[in-house]
Backbone as ProteinMPNN parsed JSONL, in Angstrom:
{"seq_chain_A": "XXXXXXXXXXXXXXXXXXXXXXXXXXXXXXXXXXXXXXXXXXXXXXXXXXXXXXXXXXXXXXXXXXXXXXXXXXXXXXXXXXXXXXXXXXXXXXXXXXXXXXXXXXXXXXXXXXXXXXXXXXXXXXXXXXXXXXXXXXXXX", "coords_chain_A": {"N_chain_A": [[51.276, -75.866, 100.428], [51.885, -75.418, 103.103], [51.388, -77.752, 104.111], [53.411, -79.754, 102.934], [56.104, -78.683, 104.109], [56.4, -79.645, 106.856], [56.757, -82.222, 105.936], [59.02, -82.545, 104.632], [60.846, -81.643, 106.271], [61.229, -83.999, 107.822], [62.896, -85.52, 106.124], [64.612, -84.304, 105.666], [67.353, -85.468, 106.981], [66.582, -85.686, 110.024], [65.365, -87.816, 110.273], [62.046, -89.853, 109.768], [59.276, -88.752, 111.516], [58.094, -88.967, 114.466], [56.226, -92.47, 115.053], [52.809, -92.932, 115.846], [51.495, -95.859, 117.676], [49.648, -97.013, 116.251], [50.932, -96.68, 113.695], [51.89, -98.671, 112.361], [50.982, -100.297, 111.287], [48.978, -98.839, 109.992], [51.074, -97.971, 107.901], [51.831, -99.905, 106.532], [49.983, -100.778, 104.634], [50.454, -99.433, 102.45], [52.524, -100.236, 101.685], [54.967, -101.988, 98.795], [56.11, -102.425, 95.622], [56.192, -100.085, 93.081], [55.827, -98.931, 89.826], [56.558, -97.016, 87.1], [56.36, -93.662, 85.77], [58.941, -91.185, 85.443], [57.91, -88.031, 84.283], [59.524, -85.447, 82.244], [59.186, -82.174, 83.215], [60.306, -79.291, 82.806], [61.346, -76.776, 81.114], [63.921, -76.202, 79.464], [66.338, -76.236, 77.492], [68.551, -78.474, 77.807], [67.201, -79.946, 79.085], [65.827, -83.455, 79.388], [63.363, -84.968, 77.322], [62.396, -87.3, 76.91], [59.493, -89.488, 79.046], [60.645, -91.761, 81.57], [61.317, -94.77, 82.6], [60.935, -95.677, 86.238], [61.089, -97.014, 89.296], [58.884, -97.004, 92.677], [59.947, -97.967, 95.907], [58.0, -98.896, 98.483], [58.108, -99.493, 101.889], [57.261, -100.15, 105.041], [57.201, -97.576, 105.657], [59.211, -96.368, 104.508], [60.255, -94.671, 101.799], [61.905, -95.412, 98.524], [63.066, -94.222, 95.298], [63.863, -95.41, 92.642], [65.65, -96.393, 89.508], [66.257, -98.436, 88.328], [64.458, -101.659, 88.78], [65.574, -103.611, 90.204], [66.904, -103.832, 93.579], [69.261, -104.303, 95.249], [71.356, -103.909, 92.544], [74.46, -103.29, 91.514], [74.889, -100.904, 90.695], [73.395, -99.388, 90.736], [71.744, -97.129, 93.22], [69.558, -95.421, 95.274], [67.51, -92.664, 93.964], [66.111, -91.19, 94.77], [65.219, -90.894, 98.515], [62.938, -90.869, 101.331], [59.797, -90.812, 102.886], [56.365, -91.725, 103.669], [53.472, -90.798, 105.102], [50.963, -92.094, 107.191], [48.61, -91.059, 105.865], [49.24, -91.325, 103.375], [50.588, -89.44, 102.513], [53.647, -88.164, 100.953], [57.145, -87.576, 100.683], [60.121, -86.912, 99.846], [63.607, -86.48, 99.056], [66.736, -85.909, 97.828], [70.058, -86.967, 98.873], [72.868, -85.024, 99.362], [71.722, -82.934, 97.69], [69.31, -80.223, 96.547], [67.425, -81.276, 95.505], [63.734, -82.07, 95.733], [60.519, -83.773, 96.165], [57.421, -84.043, 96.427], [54.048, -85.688, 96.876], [51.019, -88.089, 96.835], [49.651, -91.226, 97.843], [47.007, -92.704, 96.619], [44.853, -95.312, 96.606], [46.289, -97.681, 94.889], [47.66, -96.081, 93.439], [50.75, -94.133, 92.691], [51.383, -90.648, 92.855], [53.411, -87.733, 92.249], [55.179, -84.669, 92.287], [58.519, -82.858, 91.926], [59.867, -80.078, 93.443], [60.766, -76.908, 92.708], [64.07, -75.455, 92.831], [64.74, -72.76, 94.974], [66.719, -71.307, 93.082], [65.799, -72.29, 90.0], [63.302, -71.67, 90.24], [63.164, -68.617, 90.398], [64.591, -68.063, 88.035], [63.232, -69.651, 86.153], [65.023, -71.683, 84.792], [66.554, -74.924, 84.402], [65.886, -78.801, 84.808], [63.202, -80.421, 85.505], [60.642, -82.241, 87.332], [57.718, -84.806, 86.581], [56.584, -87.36, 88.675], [54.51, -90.442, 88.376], [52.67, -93.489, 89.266], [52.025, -96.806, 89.519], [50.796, -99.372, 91.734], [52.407, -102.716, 91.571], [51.445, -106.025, 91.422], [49.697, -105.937, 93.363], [49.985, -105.956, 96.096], [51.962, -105.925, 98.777], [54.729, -106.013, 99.946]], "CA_chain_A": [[52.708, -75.786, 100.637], [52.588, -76.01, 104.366], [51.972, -79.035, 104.435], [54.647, -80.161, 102.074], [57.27, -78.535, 104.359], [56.71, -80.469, 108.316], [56.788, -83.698, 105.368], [60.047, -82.319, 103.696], [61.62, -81.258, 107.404], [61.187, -85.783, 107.727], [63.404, -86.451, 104.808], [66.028, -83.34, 105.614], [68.349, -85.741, 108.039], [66.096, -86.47, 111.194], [64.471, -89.188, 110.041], [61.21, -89.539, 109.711], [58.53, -87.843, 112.594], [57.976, -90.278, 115.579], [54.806, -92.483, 114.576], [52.12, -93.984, 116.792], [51.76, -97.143, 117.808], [48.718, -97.672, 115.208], [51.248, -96.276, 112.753], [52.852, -99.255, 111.58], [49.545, -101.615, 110.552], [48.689, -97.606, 108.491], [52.071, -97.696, 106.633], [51.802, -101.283, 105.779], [48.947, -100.395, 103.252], [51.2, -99.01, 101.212], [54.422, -101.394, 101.194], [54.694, -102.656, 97.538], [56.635, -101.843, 94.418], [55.083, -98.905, 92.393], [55.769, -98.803, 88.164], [55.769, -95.478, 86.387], [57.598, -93.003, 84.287], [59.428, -89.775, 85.457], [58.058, -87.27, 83.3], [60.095, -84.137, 82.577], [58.269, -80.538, 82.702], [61.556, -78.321, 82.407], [61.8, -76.558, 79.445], [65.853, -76.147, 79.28], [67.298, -76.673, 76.308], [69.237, -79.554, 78.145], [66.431, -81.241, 79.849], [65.484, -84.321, 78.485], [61.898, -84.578, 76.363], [60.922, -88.583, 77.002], [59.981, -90.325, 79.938], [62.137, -92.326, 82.099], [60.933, -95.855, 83.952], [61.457, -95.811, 87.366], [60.119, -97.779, 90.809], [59.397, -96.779, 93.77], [60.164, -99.097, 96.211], [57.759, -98.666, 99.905], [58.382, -101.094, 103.058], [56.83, -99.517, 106.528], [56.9, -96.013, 105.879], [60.077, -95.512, 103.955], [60.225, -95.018, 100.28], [63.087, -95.466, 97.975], [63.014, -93.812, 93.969], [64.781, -95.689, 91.827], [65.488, -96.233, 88.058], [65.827, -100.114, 88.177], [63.706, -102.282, 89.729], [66.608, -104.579, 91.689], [67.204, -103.276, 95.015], [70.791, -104.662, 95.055], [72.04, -103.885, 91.688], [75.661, -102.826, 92.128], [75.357, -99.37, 90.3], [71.827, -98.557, 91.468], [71.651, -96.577, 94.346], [67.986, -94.618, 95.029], [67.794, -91.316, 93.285], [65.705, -90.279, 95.99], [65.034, -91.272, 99.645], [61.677, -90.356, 101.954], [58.846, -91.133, 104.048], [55.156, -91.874, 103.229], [52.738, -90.413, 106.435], [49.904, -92.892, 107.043], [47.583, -90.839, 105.3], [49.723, -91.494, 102.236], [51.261, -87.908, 101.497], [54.857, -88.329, 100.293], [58.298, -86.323, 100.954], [61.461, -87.191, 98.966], [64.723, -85.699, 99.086], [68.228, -86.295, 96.891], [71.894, -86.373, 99.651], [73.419, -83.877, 98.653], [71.251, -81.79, 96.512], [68.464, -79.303, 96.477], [66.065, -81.787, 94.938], [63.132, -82.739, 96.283], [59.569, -83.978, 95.969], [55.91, -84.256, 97.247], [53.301, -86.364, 96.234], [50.332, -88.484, 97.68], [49.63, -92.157, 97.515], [45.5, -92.943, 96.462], [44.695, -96.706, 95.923], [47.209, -98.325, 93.825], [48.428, -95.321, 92.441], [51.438, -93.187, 93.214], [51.722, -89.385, 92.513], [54.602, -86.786, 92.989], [56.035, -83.699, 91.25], [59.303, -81.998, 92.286], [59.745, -78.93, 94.519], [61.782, -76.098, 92.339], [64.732, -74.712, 93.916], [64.607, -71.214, 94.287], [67.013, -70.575, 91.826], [65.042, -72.707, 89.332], [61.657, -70.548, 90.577], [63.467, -67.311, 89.762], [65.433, -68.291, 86.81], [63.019, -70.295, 85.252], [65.533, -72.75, 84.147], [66.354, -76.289, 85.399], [64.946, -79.57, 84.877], [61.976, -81.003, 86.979], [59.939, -83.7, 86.827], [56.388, -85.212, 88.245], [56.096, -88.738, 88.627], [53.104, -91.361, 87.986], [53.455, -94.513, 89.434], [51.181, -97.603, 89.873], [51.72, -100.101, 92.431], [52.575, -103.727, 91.487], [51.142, -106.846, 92.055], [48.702, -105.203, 93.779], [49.943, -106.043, 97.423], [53.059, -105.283, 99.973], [56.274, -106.607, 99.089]], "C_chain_A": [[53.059, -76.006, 102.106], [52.547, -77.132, 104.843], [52.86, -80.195, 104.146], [55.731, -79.91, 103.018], [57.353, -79.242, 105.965], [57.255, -81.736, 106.997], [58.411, -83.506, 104.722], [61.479, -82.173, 105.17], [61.746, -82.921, 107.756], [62.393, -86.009, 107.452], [64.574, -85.459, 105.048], [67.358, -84.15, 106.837], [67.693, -86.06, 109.779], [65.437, -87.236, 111.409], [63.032, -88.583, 109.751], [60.653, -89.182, 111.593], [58.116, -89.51, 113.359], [56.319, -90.81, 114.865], [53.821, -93.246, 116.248], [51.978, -94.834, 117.025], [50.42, -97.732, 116.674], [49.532, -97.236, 113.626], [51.603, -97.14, 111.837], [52.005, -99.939, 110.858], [49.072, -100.249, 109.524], [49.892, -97.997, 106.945], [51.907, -98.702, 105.777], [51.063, -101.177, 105.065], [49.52, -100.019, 102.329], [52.815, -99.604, 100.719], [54.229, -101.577, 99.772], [55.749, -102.001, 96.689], [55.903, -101.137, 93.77], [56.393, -98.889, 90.912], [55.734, -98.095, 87.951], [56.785, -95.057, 85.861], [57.564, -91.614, 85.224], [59.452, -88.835, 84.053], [58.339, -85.878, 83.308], [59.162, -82.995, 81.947], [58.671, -79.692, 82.496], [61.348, -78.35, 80.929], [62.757, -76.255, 78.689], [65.811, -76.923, 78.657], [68.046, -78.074, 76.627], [68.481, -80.139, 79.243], [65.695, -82.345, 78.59], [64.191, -84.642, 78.222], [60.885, -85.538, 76.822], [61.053, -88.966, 78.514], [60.402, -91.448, 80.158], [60.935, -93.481, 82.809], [61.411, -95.555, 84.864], [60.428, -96.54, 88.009], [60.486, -97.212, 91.818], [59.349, -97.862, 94.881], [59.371, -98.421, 97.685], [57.66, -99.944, 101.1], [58.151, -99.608, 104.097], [57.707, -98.374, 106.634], [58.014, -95.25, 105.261], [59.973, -95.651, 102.31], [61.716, -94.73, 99.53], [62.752, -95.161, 96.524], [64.29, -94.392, 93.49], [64.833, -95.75, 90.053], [65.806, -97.507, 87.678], [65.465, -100.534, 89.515], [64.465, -103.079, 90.938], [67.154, -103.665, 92.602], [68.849, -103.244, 95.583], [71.812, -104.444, 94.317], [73.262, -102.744, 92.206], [76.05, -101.451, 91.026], [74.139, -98.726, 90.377], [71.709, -98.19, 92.816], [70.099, -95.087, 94.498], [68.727, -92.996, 94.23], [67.207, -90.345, 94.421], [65.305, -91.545, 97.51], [63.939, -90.2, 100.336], [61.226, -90.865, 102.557], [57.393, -91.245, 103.483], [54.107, -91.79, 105.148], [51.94, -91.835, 106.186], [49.047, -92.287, 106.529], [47.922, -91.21, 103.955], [50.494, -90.192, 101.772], [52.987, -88.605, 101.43], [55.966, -87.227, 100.38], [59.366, -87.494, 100.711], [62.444, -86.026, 98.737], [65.785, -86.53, 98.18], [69.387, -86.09, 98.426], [72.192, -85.993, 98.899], [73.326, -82.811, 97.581], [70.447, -80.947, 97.587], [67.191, -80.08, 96.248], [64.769, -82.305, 96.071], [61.419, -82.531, 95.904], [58.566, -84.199, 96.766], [54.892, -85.036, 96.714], [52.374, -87.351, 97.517], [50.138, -90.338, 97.115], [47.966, -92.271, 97.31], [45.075, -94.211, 96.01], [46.207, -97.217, 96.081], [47.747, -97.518, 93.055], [49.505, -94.301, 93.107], [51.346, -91.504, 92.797], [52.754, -88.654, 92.589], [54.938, -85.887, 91.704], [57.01, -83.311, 92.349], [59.255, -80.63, 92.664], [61.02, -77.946, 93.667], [62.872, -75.731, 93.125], [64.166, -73.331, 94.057], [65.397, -70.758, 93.661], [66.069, -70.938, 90.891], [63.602, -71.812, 89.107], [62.391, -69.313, 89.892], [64.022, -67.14, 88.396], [64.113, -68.336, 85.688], [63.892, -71.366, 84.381], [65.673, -73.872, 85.295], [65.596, -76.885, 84.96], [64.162, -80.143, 86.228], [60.722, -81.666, 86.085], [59.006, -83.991, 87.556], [56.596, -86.757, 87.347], [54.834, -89.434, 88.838], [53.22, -92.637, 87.878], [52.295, -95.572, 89.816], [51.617, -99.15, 90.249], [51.434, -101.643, 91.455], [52.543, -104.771, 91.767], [50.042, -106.666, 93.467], [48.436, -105.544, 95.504], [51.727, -106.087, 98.06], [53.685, -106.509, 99.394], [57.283, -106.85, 100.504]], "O_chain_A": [[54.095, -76.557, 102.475], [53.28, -77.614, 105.706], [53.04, -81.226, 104.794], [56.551, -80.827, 102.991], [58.516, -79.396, 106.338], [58.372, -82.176, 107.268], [58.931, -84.549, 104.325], [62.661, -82.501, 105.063], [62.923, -83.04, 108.096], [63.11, -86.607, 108.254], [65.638, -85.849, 104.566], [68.156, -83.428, 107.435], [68.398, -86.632, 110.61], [64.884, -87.498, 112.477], [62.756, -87.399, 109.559], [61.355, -89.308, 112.596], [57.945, -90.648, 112.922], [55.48, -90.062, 114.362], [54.209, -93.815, 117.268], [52.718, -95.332, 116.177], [50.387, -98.929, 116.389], [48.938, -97.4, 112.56], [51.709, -96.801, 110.659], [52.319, -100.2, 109.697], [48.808, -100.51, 108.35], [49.726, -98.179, 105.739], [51.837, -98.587, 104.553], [51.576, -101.817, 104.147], [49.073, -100.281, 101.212], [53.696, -99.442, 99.874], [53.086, -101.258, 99.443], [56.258, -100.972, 97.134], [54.724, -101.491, 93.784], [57.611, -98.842, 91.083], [54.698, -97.617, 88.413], [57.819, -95.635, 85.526], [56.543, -91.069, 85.642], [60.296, -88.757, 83.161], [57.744, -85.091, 84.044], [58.635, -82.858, 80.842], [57.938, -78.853, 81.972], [61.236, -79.187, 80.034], [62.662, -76.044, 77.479], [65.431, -78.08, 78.837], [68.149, -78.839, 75.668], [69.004, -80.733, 80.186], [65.253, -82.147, 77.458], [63.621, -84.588, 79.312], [59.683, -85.428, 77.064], [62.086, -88.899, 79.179], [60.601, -92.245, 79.242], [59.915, -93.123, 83.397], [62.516, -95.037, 84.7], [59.28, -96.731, 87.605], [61.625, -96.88, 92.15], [58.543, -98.759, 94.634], [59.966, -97.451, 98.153], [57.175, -101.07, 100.989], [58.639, -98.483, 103.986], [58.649, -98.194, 107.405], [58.089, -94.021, 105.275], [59.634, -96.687, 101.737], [62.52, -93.908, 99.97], [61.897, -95.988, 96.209], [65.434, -94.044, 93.784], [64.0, -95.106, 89.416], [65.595, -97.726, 86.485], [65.769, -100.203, 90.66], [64.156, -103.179, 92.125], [67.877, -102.741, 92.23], [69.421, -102.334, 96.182], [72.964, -104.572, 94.732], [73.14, -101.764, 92.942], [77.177, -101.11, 90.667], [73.966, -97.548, 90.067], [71.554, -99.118, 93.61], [69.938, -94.087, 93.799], [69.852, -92.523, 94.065], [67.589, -89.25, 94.834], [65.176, -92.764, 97.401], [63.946, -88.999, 100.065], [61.92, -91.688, 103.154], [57.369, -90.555, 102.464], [54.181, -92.612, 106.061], [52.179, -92.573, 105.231], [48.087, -93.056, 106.588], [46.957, -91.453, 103.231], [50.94, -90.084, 100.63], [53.225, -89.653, 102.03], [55.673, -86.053, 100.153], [59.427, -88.616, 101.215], [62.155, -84.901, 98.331], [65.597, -87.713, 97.894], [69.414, -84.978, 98.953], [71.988, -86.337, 97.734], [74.133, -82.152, 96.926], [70.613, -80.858, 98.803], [66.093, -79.706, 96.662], [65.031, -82.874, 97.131], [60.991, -81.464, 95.463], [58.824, -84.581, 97.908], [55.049, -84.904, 95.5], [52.723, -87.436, 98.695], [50.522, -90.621, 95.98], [47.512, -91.65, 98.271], [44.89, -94.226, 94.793], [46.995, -97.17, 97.025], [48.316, -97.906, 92.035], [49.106, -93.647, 94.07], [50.983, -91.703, 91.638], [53.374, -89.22, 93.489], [54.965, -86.222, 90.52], [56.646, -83.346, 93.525], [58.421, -79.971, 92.043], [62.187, -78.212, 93.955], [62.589, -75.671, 94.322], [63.269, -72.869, 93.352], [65.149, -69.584, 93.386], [65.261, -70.029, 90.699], [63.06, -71.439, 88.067], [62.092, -69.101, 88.716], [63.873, -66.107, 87.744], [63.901, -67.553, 84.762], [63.42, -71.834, 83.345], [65.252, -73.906, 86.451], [64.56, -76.351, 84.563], [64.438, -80.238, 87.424], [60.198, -81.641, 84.971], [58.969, -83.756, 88.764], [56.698, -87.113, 86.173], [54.046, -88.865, 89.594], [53.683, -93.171, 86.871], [51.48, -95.054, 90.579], [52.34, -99.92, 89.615], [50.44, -101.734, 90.734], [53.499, -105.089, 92.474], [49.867, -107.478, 94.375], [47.368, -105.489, 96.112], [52.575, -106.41, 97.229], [53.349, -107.489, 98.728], [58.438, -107.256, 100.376]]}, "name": "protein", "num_of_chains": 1, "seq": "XXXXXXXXXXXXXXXXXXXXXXXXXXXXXXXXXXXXXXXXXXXXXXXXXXXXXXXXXXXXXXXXXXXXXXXXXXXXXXXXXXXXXXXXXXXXXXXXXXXXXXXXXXXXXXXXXXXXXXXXXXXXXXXXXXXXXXXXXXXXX"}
């Protein structure tokens, strides 16, 4: 968990953390479109059962969660916004929510689950979701 929260303090409004000058030839390993399904683990009555396509979209060190693949489409706007370290760990946030996620990049494959609120933690209700994502075309975009 602590290292989830310097990666989550990134994605809260000050950008991401200054990088090094070998940072940018790191991030670039992981540019590319990533494939996968948001699958929900909430067990509320009004969370939904199947999973969901989504892409994530990474270009030098920022990542974008979306739920269609076009970058442009004029009613797609990310669901989430983040940062990817050069080691690959992952921090995603929602404007204007609570939401947010962690996850690591390994290969060609993405990872991430969602970060409860703490109501959600105490409640037990709320949906939340881990994602499973595998990159595309199997090089930087």
């Amino acid at each position: 968990m602590l290292l989830i929260l310097p990666l989550l303090a990134g994605c809260a409004g000050e950008g991401a953390a200054p990088q090094s000058p070998a940072a940018p030839e790191a991030l670039a390993r992981f540019n590319g479109l990533y494939q996968g399904q948001q699958i929900p683990v909430g067990t509320a009555a009004n969370c939904r059962k199947e999973p969901h396509t989504v892409w994530f979209r990474i270009r030098d060190g920022l990542v974008e969660l979306r739920t269609s693949r076009h970058r442009h489409s004029a009613v797609q706007r990310p669901v989430m916004t983040g940062t990817v370290t050069p080691h690959g760990e992952i921090a995603l946030d929602r404007d204007g929510s609570e939401r947010r996620a962690a996850g690591r990049i390994a290969g060609d494959r993405l990872s991430a689950a969602e970060i409860p609120t703490v109501n959600a933690a105490q409640t037990g209700d709320g949906c939340s979701y881990r994602y499973e994502a595998a990159r595309m075309g199997g090089g930087a975009s």
